[in-house]
MOPAC internal coordinates of N, CA, C and O (Angstrom, degrees):
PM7 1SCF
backbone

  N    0.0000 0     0.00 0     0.00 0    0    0    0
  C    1.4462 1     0.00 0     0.00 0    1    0    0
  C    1.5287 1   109.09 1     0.00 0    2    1    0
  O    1.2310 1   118.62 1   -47.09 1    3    2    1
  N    1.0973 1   120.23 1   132.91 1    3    2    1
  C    1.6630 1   143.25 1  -174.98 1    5    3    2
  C    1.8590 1    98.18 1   -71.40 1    6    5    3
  O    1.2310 1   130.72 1   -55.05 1    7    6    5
  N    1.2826 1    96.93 1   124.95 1    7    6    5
  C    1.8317 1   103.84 1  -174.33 1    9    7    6
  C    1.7612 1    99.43 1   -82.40 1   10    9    7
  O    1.2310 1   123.81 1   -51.17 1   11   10    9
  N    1.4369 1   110.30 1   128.83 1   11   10    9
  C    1.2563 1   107.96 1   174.86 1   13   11   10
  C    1.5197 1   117.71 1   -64.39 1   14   13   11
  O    1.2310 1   116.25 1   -26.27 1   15   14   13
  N    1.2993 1   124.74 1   153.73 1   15   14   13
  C    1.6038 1   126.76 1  -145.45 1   17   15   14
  C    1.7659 1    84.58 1  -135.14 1   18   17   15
  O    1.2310 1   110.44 1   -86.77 1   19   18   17
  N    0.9764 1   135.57 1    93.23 1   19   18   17
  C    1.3372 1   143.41 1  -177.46 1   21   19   18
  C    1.9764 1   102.59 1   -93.24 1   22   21   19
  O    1.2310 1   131.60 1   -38.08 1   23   22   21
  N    1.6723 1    95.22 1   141.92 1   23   22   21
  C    1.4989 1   100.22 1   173.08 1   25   23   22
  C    1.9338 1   107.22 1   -64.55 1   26   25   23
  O    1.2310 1   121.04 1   -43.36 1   27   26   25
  N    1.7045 1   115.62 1   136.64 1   27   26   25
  C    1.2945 1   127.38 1  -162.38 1   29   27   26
  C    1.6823 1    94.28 1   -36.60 1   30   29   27
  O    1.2310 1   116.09 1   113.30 1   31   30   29
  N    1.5811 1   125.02 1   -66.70 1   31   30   29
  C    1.3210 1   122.84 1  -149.41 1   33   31   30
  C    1.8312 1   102.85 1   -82.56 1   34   33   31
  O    1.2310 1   121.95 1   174.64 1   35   34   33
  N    1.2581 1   113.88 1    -5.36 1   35   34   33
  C    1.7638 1   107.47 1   147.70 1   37   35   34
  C    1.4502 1   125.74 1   -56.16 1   38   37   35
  O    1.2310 1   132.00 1    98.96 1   39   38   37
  N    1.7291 1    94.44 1   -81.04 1   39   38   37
  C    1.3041 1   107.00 1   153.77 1   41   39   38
  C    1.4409 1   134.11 1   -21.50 1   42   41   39
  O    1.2310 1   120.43 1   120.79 1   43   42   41
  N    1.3876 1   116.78 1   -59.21 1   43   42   41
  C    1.5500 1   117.71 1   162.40 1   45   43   42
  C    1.7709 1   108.31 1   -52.24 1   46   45   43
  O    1.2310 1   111.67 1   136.77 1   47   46   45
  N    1.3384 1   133.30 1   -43.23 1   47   46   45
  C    1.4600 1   121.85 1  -166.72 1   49   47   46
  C    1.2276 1   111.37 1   -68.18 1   50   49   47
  O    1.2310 1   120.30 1   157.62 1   51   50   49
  N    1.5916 1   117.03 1   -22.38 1   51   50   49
  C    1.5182 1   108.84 1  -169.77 1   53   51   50
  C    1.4884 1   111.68 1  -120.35 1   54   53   51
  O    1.2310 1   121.47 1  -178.91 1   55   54   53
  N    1.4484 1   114.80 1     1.09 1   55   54   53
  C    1.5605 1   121.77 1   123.30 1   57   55   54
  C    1.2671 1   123.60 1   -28.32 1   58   57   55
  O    1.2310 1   120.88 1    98.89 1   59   58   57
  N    1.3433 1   115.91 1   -81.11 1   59   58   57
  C    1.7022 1   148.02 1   178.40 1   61   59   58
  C    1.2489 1   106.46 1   -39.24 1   62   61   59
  O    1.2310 1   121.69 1   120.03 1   63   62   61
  N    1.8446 1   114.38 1   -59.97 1   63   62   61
  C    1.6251 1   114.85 1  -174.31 1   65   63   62
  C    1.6839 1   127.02 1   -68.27 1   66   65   63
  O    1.2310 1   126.53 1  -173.09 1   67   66   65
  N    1.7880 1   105.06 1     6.91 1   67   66   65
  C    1.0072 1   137.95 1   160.60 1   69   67   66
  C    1.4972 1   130.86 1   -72.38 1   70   69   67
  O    1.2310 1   130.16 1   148.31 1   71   70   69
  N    1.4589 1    98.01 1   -31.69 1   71   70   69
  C    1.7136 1   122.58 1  -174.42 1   73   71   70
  C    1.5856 1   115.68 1  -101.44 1   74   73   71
  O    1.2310 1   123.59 1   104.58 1   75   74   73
  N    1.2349 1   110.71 1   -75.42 1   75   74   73
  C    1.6863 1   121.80 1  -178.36 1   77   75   74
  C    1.3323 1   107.14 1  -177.64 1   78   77   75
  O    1.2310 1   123.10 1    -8.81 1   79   78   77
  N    1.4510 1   111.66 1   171.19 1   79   78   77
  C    1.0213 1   128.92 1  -173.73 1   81   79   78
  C    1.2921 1   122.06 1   -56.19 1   82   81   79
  O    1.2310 1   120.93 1   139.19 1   83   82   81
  N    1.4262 1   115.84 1   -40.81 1   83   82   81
  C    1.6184 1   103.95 1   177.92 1   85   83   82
  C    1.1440 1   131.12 1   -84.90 1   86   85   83
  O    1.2310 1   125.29 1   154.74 1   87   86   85
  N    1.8728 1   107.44 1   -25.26 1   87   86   85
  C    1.7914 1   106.59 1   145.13 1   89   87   86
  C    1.2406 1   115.73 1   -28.80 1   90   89   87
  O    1.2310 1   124.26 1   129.65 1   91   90   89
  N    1.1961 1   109.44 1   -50.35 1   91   90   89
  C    1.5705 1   108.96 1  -174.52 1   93   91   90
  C    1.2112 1   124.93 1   -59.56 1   94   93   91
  O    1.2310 1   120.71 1   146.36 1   95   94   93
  N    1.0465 1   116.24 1   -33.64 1   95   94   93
  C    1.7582 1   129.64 1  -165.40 1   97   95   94
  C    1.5863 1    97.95 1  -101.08 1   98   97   95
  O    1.2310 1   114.21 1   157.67 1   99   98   97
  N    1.2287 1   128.56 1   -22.33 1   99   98   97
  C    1.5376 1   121.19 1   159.12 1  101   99   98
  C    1.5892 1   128.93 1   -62.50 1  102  101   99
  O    1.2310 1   131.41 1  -176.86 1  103  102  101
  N    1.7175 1    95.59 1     3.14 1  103  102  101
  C    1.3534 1   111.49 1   174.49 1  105  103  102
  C    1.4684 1   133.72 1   -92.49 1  106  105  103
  O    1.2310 1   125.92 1   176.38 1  107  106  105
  N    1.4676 1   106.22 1    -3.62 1  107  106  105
  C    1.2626 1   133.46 1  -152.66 1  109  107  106
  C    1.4736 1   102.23 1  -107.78 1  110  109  107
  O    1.2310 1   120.97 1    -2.18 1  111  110  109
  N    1.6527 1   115.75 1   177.82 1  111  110  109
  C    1.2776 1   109.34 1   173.90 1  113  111  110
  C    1.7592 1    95.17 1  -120.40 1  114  113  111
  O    1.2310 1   112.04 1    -0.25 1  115  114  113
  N    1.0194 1   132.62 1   179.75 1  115  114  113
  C    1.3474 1   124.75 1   178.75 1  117  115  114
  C    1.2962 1   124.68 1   -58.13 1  118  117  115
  O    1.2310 1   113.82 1   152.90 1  119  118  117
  N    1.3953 1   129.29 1   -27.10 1  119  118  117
  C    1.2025 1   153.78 1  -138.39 1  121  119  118
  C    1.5003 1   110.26 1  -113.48 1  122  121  119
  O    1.2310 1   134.90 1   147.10 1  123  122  121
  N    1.7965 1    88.77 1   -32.90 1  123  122  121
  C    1.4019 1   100.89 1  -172.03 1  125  123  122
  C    1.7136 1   136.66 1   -23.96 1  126  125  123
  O    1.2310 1   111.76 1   -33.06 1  127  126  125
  N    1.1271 1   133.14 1   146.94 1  127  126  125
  C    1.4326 1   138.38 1  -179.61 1  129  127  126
  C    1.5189 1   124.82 1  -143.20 1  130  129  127
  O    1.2310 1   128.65 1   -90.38 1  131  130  129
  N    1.6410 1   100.94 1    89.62 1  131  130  129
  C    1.3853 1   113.54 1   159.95 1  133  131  130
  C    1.7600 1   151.83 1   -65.19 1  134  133  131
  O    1.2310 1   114.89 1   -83.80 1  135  134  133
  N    0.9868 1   127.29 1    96.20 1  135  134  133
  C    1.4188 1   117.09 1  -155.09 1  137  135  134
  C    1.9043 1    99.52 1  -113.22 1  138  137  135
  O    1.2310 1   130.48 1   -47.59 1  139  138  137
  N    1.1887 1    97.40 1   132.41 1  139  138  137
  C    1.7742 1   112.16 1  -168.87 1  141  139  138
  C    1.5333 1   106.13 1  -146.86 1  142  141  139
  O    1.2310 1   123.19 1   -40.32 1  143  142  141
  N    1.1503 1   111.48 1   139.68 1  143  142  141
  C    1.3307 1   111.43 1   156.95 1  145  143  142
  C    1.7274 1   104.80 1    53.80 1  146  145  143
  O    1.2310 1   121.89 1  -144.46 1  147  146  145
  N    1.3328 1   113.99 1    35.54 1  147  146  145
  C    1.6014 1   116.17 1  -176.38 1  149  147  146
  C    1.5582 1   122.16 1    75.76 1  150  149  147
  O    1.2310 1   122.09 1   167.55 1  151  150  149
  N    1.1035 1   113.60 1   -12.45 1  151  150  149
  C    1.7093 1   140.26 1  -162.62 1  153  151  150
  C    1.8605 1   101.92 1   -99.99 1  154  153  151
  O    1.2310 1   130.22 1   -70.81 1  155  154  153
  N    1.4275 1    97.90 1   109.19 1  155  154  153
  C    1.7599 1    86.95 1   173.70 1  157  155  154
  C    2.0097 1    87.29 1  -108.68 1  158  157  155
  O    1.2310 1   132.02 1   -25.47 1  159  158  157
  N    2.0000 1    94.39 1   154.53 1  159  158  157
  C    1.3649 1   103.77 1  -146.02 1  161  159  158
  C    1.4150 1    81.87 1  -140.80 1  162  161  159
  O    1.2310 1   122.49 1   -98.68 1  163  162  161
  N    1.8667 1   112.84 1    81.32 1  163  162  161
  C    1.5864 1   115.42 1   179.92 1  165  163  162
  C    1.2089 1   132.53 1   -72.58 1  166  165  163
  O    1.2310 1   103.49 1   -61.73 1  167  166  165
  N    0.9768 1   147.97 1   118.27 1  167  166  165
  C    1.8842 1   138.86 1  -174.77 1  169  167  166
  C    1.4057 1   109.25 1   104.37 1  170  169  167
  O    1.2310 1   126.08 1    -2.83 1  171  170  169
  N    1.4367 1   105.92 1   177.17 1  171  170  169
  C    1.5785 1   110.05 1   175.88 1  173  171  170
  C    1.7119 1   108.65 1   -79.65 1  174  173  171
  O    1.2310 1   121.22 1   145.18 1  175  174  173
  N    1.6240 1   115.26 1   -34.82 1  175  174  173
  C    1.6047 1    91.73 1  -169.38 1  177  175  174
  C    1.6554 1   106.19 1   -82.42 1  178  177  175
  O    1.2310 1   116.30 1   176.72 1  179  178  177
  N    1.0012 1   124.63 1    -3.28 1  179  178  177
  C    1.6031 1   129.96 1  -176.27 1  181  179  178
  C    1.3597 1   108.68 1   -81.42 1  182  181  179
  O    1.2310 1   118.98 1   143.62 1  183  182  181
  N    1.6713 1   119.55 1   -36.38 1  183  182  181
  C    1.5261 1   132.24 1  -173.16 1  185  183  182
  C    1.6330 1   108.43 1   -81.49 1  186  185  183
  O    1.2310 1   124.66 1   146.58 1  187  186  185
  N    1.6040 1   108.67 1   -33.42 1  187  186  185
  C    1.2188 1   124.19 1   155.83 1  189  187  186
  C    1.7984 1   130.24 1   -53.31 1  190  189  187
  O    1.2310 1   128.07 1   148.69 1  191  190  189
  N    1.4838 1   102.06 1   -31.31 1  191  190  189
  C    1.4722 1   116.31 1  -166.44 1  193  191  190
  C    2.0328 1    95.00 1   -88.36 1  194  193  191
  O    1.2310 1   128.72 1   152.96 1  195  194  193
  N    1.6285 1   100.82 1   -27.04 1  195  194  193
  C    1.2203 1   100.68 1  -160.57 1  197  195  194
  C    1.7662 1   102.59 1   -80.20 1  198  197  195
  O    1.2310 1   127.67 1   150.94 1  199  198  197
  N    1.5866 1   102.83 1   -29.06 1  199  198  197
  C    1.5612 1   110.63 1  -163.90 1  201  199  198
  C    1.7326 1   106.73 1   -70.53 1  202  201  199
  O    1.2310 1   124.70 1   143.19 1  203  202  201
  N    1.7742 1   108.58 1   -36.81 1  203  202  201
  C    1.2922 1   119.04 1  -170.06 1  205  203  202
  C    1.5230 1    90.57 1   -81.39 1  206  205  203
  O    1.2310 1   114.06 1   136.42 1  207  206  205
  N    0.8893 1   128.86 1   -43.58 1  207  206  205
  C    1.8955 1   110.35 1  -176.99 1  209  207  206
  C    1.4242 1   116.02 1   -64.54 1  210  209  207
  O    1.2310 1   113.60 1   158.25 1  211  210  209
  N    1.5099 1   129.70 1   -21.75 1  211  210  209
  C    1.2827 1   146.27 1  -152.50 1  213  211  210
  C    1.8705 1    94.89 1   -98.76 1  214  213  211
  O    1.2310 1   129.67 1   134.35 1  215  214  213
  N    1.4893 1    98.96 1   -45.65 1  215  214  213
  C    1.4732 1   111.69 1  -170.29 1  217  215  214
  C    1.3253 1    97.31 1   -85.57 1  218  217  215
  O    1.2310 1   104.99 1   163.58 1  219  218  217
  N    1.4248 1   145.37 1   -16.42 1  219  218  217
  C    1.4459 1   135.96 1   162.48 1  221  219  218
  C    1.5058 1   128.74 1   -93.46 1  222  221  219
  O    1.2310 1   124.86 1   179.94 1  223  222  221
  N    1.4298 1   108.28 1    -0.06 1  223  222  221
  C    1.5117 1   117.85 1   179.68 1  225  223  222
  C    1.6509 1    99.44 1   -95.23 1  226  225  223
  O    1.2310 1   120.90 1   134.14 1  227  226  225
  N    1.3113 1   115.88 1   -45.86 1  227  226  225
  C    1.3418 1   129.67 1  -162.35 1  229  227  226
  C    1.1617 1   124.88 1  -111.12 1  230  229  227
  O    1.2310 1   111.45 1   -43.18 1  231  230  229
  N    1.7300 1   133.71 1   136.82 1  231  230  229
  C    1.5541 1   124.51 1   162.38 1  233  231  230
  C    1.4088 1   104.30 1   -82.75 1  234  233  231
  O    1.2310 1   106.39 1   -20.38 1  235  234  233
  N    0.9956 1   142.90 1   159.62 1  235  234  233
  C    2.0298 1   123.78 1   150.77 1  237  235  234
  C    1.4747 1   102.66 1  -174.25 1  238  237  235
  O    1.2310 1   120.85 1   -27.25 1  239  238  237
  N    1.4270 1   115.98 1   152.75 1  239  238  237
  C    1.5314 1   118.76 1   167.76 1  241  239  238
  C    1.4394 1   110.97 1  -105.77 1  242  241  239
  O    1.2310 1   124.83 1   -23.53 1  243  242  241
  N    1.1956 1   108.33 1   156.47 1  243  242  241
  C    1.5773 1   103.98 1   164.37 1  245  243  242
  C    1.4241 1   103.20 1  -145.93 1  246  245  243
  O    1.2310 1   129.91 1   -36.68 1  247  246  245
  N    1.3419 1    98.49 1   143.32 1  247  246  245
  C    1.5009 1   126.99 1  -164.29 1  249  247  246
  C    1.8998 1   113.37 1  -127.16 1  250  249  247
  O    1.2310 1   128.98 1  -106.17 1  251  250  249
  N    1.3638 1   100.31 1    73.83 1  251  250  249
  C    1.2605 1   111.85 1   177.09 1  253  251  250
  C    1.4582 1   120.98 1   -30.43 1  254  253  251
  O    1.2310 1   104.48 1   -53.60 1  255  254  253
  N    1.0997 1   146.26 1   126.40 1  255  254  253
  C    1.5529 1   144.24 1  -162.82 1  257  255  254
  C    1.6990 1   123.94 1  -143.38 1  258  257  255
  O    1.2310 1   127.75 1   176.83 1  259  258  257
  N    1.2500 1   102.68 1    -3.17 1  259  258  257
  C    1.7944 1   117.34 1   167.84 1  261  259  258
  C    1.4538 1   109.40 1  -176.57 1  262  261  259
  O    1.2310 1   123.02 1   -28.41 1  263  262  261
  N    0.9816 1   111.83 1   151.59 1  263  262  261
  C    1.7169 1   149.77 1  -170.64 1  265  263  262
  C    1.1868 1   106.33 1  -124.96 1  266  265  263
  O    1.2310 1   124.80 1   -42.33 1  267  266  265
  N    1.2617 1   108.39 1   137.67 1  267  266  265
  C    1.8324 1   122.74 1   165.08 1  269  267  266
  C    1.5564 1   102.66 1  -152.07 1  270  269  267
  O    1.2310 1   124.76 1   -23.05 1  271  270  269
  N    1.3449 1   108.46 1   156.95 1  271  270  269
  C    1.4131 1   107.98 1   178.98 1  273  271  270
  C    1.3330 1    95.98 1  -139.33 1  274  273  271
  O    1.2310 1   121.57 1   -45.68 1  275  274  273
  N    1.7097 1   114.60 1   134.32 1  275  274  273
  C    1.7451 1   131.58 1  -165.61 1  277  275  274
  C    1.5451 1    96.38 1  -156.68 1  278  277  275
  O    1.2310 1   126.92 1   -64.18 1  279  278  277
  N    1.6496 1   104.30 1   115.82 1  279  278  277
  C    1.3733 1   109.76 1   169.87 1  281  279  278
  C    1.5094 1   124.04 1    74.56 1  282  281  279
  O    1.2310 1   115.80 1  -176.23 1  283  282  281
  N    1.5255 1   125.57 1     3.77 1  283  282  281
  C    1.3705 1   102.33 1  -134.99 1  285  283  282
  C    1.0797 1   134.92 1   155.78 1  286  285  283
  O    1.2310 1   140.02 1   107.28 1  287  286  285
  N    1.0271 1    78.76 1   -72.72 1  287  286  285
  C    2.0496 1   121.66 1  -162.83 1  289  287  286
  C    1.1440 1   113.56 1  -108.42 1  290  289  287
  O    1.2310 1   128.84 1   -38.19 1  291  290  289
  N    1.4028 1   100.58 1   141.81 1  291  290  289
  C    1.7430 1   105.51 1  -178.34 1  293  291  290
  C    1.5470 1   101.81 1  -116.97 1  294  293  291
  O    1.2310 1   114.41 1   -43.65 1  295  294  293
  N    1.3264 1   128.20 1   136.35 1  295  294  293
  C    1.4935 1   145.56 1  -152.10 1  297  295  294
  C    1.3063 1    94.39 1  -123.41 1  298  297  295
  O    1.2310 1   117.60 1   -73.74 1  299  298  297
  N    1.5647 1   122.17 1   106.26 1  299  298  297
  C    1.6299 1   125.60 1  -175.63 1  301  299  298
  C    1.6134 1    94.56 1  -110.70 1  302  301  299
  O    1.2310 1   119.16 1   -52.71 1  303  302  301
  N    1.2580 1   119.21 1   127.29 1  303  302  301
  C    1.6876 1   115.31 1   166.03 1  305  303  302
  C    1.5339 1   101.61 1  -106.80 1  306  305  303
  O    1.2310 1   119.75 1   -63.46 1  307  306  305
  N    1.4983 1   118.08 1   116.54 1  307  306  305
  C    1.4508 1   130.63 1   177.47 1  309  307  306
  C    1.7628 1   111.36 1   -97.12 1  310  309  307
  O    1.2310 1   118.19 1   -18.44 1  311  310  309
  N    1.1078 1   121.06 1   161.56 1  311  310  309
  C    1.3601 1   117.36 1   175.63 1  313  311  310
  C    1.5595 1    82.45 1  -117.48 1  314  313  311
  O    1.2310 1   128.59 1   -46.34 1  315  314  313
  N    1.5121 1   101.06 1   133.66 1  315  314  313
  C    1.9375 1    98.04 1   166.97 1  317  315  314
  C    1.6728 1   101.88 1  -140.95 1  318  317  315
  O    1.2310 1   124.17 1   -31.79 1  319  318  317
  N    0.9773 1   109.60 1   148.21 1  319  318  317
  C    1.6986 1   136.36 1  -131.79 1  321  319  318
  C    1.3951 1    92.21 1  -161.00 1  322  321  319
  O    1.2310 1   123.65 1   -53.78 1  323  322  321
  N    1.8393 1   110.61 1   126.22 1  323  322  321
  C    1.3210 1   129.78 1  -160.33 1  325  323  322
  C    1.2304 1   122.71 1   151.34 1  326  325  323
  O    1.2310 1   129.11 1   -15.85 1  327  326  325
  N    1.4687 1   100.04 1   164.15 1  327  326  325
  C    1.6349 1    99.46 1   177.53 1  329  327  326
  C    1.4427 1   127.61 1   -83.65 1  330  329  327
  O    1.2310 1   121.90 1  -125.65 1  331  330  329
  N    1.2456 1   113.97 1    54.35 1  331  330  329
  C    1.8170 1   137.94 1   161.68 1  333  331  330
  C    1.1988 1   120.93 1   -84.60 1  334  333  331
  O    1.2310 1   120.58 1   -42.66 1  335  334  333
  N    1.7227 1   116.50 1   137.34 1  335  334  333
  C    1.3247 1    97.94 1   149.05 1  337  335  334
  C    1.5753 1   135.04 1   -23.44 1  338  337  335
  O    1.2310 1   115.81 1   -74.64 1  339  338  337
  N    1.4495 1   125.56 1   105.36 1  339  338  337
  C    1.8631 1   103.80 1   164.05 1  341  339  338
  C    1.1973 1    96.25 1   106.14 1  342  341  339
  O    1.2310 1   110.81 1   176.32 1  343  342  341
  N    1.3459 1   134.88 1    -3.68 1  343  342  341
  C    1.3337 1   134.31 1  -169.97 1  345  343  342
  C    1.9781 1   100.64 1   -64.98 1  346  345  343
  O    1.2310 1   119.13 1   -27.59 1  347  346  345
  N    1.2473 1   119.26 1   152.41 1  347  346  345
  C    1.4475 1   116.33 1   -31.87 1  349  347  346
  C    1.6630 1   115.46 1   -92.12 1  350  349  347
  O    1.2310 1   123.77 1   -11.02 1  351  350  349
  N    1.1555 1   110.37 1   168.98 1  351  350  349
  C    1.2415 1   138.50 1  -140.40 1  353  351  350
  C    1.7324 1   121.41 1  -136.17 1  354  353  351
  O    1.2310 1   114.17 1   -66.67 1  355  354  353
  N    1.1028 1   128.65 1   113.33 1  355  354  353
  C    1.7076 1   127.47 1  -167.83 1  357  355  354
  C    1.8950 1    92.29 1  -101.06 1  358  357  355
  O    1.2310 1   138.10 1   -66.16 1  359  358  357
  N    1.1904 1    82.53 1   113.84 1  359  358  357
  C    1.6976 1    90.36 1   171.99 1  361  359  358
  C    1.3194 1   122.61 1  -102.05 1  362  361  359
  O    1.2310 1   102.89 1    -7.14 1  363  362  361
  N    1.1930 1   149.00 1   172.86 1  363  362  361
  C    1.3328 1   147.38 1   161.73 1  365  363  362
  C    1.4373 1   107.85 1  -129.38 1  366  365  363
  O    1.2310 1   129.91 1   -52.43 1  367  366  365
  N    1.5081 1    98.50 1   127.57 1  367  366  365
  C    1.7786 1   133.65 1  -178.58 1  369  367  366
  C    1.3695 1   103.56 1  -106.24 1  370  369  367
  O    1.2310 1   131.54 1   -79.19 1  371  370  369
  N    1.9090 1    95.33 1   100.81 1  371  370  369
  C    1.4504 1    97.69 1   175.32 1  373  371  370
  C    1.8217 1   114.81 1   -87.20 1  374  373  371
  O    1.2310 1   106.45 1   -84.60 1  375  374  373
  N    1.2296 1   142.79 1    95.40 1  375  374  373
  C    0.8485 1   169.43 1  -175.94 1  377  375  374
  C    1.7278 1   123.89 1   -54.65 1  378  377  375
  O    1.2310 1   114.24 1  -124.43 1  379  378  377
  N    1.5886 1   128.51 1    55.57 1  379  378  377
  C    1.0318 1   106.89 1  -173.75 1  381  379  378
  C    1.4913 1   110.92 1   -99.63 1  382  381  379
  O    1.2310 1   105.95 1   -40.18 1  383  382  381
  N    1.9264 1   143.68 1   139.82 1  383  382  381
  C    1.0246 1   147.10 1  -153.25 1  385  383  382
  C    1.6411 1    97.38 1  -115.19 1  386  385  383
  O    1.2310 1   138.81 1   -23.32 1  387  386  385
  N    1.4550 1    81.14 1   156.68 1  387  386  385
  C    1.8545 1    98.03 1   164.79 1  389  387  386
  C    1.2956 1   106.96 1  -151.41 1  390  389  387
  O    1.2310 1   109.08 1   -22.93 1  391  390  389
  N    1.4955 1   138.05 1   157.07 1  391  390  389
  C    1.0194 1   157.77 1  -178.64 1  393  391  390
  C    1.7325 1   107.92 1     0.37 1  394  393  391
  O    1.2310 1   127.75 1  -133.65 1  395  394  393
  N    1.5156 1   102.69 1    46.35 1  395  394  393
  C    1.3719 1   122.73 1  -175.86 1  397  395  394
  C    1.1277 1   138.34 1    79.70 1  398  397  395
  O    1.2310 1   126.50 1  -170.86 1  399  398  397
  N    1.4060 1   105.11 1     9.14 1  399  398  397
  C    1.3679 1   130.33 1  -177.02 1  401  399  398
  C    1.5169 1   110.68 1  -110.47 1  402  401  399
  O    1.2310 1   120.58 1    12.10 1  403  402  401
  N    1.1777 1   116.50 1  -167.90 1  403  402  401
  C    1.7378 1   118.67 1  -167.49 1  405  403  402
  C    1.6782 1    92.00 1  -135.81 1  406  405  403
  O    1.2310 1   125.08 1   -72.31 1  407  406  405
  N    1.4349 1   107.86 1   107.69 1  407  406  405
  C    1.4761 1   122.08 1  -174.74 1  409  407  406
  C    1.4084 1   103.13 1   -87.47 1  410  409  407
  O    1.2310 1   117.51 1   144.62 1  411  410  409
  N    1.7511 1   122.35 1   -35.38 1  411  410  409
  C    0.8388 1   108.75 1   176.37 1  413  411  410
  C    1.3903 1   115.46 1  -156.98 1  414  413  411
  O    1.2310 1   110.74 1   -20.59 1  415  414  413
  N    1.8539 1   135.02 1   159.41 1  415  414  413
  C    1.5657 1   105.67 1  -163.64 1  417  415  414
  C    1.4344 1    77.60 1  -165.40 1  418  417  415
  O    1.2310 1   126.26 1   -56.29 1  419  418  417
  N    1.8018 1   105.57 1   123.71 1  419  418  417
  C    1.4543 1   110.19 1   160.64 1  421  419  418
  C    1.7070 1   114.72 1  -115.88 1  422  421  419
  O    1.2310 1   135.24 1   -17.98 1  423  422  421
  N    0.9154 1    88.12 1   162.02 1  423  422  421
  C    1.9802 1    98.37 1  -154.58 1  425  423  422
  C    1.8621 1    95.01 1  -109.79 1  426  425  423
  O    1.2310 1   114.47 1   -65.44 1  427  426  425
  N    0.8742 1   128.09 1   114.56 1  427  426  425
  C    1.7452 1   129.10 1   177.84 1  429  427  426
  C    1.0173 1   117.25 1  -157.07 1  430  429  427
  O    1.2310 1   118.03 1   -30.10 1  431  430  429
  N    1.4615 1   121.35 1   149.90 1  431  430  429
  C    1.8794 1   144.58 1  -149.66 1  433  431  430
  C    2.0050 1    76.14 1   -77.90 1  434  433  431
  O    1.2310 1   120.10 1   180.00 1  435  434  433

């Protein structure tokens, strides 16, 4: 099986969402805008507020498994596996970049 080859500042987020929260938020651009679970999560300390509540409710891995690129946007389908409702679960990471950073990223079933 062919190893998925993710753009660097993807790749870096789900590195990071492996580590902690502020890995995470070193992924972002200042401006950034996260939307999850119906919830958009603007700026770094809000994306921060969202990662530490997300990372204390839940254990889970995710294992990215296809890429597409439309418009823009890069379309990551992850399998994430954990102690959640529904676990496990193939999500889609809508992925939009800026100057190598992640300007913006919505999370949906």
């Amino acid at each position: 099986m062919t190893a998925l080859i993710l753009p660097e500042p993807i790749a870096a987020y789900f590195a990071a969402d492996k580590q902690n929260p502020e890995a995470v938020v070193r992924c972002f651009t200042a401006q950034a805008v996260v939307k999850d679970e119906g919830r958009f999560h603007v700026g770094l300390d809000a994306i921060r507020a969202w990662k530490v509540k997300a990372s204390s409710e839940y254990t889970y891995t995710s294992e990215p498994f296809a890429l597409e690129q439309k418009d823009g946007r890069h379309l990551v389908t992850s399998r994430v596996a954990g102690n959640f409702p529904g676990s496990p679960v193939d999500l889609r990471y809508d992925f939009r970049l800026e100057r190598g950073l992640i300007a913006s990223l919505e999370i949906t079933v």
